[in-house]
N, C-alpha and C positions, 0 to 999 in steps of 0.2 A: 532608901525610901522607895526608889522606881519598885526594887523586887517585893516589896510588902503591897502596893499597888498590884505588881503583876499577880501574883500568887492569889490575892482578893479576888481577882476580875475573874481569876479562874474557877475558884471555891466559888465564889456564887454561881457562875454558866454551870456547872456541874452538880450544883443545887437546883438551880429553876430546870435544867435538864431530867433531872431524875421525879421532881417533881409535877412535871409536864409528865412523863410517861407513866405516871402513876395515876395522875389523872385521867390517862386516856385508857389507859383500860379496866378502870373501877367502872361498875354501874353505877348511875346515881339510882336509880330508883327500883323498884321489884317488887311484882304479884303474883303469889303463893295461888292458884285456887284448887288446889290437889290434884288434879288431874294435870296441870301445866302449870309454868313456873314462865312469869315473863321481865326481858331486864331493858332496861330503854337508856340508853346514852346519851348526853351532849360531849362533845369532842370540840366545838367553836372554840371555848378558853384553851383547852390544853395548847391550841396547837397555835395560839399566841404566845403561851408563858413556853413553849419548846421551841418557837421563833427568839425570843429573848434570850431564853438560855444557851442559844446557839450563837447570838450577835456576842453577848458578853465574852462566853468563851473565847471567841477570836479575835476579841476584842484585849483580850489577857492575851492570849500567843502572839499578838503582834505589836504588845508595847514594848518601849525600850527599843527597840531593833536598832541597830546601828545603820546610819543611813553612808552609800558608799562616797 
């Protein structure tokens, strides 16, 4: 049961991780006016949900451990 636990906590950290940096380098929004082309970012959420993704993960590598 632990390693279905662990294995989840990892699959997701390595979801909200890929999903964070895929946020952070899309533009959200963009103007064409033919002469120039311009792209404007928000980065605030990514770099909560790649905060997240990083506590879960290690939060997966460090369950179960055997304590000595």
């Amino acid at each position: 049961m632990n390693k279905i636990i662990k294995l989840i906590f990892i699959l997701a950290g390595v979801v909200f991780l890929v999903y964070g940096g895929y946020q952070l380098i899309k533009p959200e929004s963009s103007v064409d006016l033919g002469i120039a082309e311009f792209e404007t970012q928000n980065n605030n959420n990514a770099y909560v949900v790649l905060g997240i993704g990083l506590s879960i993960l290690l939060l997966g590598l460090i369950v179960n451990r055997k304590q000595a």
